[in-house]
C-alpha positions as CSV (number, residue, x, y, z in Angstrom):
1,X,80.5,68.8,62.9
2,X,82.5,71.1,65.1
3,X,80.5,73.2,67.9
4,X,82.0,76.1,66.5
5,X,79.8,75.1,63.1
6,X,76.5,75.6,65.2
7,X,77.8,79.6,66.1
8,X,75.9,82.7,64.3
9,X,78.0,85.8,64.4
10,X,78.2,88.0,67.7
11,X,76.8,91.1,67.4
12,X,76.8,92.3,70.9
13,X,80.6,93.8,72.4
14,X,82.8,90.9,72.9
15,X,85.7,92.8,73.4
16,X,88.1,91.5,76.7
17,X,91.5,90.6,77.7
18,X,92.7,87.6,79.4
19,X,93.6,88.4,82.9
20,X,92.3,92.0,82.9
21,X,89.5,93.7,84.8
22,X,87.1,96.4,83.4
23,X,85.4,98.6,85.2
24,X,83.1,99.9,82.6
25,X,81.3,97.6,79.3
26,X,82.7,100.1,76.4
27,X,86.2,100.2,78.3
28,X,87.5,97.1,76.4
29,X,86.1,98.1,72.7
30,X,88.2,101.8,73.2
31,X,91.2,99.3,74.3
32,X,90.2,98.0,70.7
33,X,89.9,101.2,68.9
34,X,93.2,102.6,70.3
35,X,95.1,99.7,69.2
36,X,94.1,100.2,65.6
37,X,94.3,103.8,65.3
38,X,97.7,103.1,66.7
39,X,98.2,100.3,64.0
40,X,97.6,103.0,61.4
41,X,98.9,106.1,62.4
42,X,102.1,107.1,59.9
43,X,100.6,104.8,57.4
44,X,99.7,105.7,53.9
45,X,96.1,105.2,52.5
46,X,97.5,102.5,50.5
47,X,99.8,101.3,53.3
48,X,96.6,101.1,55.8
49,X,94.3,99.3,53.1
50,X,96.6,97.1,53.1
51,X,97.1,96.8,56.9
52,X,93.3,96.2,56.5
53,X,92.9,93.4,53.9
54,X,95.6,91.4,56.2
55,X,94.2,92.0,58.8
56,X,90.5,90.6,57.2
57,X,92.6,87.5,56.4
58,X,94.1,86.9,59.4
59,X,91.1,86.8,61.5
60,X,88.8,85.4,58.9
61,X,91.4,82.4,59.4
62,X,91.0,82.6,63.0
63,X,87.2,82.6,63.1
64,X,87.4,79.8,60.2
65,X,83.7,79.2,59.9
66,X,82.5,79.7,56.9
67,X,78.8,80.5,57.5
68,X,79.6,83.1,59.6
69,X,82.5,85.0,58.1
70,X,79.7,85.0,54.8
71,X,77.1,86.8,57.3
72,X,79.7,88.8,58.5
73,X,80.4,90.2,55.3
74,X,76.6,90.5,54.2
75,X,76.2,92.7,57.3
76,X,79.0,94.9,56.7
77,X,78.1,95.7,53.5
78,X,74.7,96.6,54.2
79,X,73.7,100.2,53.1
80,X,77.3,101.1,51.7
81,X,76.4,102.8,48.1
């Protein structure tokens, strides 16, 4: 069994660069947010959900435990009708 088998999913901000120093928690997670936005802008809808669904796969692949990419999606589709 790997360690990373043993993991639950992170809920608290985890956001960070290597190498770079943040004066303030939330600064990292805006760092975040900008880069998507940015990722987006001149897209299409269709263009963007697609954007979106590789970008899902590509870090599901990255995270690679099962157990938690499965919690991960039971949270985040909590309360959506």
């Amino acid at each position: 069994m790997s360690p990373m088998q043993n993991q639950s999913l992170n809920l608290q901000p985890n956001f960070h660069e290597t190498g770079k120093r943040y004066f303030r928690a939330f600064t990292p997670g805006d760092d975040f947010y900008e880069a998507l936005i940015d990722t987006h802008r001149d897209l299409s809808d269709e263009q963007s959900a697609l954007v979106n669904a590789k970008l899902v796969l590509l870090l599901s692949n990255h995270v690679g435990n099962l157990a938690i990419l499965k919690e991960a999606m039971a949270l985040a589709r909590q309360d959506v009708a």
